[in-house]
C-alpha positions in Angstrom: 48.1 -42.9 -21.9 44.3 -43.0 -23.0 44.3 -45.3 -19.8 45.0 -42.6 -17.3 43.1 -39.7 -18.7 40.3 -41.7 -19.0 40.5 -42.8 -15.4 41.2 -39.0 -14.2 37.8 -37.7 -16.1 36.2 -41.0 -14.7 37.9 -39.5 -10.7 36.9 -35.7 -11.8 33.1 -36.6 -12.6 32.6 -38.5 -9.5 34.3 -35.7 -7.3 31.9 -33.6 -9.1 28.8 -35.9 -8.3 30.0 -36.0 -4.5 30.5 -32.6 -4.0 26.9 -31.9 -5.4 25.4 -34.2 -3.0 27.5 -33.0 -0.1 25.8 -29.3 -1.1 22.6 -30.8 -1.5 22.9 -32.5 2.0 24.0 -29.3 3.4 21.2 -27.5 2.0 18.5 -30.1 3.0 19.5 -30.0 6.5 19.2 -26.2 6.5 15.6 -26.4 5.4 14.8 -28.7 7.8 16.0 -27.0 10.7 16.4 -23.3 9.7 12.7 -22.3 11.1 10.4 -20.4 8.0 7.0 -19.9 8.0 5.2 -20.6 4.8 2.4 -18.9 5.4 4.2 -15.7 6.4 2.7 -12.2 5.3 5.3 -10.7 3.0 3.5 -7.2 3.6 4.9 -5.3 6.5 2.4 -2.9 8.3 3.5 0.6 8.3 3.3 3.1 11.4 2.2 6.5 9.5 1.4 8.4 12.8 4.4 10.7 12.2 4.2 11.4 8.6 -0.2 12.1 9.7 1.1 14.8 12.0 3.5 16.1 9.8 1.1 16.2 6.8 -1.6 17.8 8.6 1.1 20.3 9.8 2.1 21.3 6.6 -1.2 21.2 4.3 -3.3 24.0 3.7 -6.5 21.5 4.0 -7.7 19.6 6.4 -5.6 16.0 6.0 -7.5 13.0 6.6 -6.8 9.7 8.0 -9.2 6.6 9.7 -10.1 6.3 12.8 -11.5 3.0 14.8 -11.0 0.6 11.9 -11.0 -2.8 13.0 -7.0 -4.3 13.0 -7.4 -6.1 10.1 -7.0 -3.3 7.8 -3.2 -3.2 7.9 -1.5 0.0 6.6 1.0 -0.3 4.1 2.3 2.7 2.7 2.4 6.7 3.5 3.8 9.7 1.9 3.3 13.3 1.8 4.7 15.2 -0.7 4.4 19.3 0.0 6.0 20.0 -3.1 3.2 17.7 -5.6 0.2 19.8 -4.6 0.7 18.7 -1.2 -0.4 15.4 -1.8 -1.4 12.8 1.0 -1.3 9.1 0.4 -2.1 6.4 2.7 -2.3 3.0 1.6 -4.1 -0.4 2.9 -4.9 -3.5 2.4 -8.4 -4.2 3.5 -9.7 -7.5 5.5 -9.9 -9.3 2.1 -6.5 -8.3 1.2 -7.6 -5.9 -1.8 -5.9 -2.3 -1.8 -7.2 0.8 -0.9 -6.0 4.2 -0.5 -6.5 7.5 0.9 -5.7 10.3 -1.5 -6.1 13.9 -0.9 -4.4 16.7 -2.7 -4.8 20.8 -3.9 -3.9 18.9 -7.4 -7.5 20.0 -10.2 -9.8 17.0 -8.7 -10.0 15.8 -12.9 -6.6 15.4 -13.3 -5.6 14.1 -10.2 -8.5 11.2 -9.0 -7.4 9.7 -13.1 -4.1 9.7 -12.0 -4.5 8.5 -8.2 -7.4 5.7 -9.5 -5.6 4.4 -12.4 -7.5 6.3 -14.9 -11.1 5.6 -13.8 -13.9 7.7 -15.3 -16.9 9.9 -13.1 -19.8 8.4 -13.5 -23.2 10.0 -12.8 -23.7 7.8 -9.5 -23.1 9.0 -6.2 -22.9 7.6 -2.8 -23.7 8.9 0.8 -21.4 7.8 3.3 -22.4 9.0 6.9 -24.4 11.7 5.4 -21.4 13.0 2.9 -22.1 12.8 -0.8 -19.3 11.1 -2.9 -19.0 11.3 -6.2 -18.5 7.0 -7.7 -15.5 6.6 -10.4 -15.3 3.1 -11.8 -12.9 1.8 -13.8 -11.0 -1.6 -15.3 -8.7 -1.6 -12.5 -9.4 0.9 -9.5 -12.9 2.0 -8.5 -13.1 5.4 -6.4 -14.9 7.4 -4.0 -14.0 11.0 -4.4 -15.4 14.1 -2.9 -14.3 17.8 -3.7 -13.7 20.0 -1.0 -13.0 23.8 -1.2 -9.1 24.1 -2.1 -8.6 20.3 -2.4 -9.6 16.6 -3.0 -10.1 13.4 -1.5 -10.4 10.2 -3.0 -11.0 6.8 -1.5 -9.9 4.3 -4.5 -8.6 1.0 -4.4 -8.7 -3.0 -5.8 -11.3 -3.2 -3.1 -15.3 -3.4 -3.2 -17.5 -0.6 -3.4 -18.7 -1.3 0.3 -15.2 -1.4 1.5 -14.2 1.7 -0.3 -17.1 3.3 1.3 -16.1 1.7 4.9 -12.9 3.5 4.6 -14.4 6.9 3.9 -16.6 6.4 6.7 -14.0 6.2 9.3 -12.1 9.2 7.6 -11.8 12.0 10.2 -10.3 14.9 8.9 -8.0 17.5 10.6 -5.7 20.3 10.4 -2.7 20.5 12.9 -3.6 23.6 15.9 -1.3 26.4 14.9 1.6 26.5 17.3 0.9 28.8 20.2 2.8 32.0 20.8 3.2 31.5 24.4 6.7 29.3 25.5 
């Protein structure tokens, strides 16, 4: 009886061994000729064109937004949120792949530029970008940009360089929707 049930774990084990390397064939030969791309960007460029309008709709400041950056700055995320002190995000990632964002909200500018530039600190430096003063934040993570407007803030802060940071506020153009008119 030993006999038999040896021979049957023997059979099981090799059935086992086989029906691995059928799997494995099957999967190698789906590699191969399922196409994939390697090299692929796993970061999908966002259209915020919508949520702009609508932002700058509903905000009681001016909302801003670049304009004529080259297309290797590739958005990458967008919200607006009227009911958090109407705050604007719009996120990049710049031509060296480093992050930066537009932030801009009614939010006191203290609390809100730690919060939006992972806790970096003012510093007594300042930088003019196209003839706009912006107060520098640095800090262990983000570095900011950040200029105080009547009734809000925006803040250019980011992974990113200094120089970057500041190429972003320099193609911010800031708007506020036209009221609608009262003629049909």
């Amino acid at each position: 009886m030993g006999g038999v049930a040896g021979m049957r774990g023997r059979q099981t084990v090799r059935d086992m061994v086989l029906s691995m390397a059928v799997i494995g064939a099957v999967v190698a030969v789906i590699y191969v000729f399922i196409p994939h791309d390697d090299k692929a960007d796993p970061v999908k460029a966002v259209d915020y064109r919508v949520e702009l309008l609508t932002a700058r709709r509903a905000a009681p400041y001016p909302v801003a937004a670049p304009q004529g950056l080259p297309k290797e700055w590739k958005p990458t995320s967008v919200t607006y949120a009227r009911t958090s002190a109407d705050a604007w995000h719009l996120g990049f990632l710049d031509p060296d792949g480093e992050y930066v964002a537009v932030e801009q909200s009614t939010e006191p500018a203290r609390k809100y530029v730690a919060k939006v530039s992972q806790r970096a600190e003012r510093t007594e430096k300042t930088q003019q970008v196209n003839g706009v003063t912006w107060q520098r934040w640095e800090g262990a993570k983000y570095d900011a940009l950040v200029r105080e407007d009547k009734g809000s803030t925006t803040v250019v802060t980011g992974t990113a360089s200094m120089a970057r940071l500041a190429e972003m506020a320099a193609a911010l153009e800031a708007e506020k929707a036209p009221a609608p008119s009262a003629t049909p």
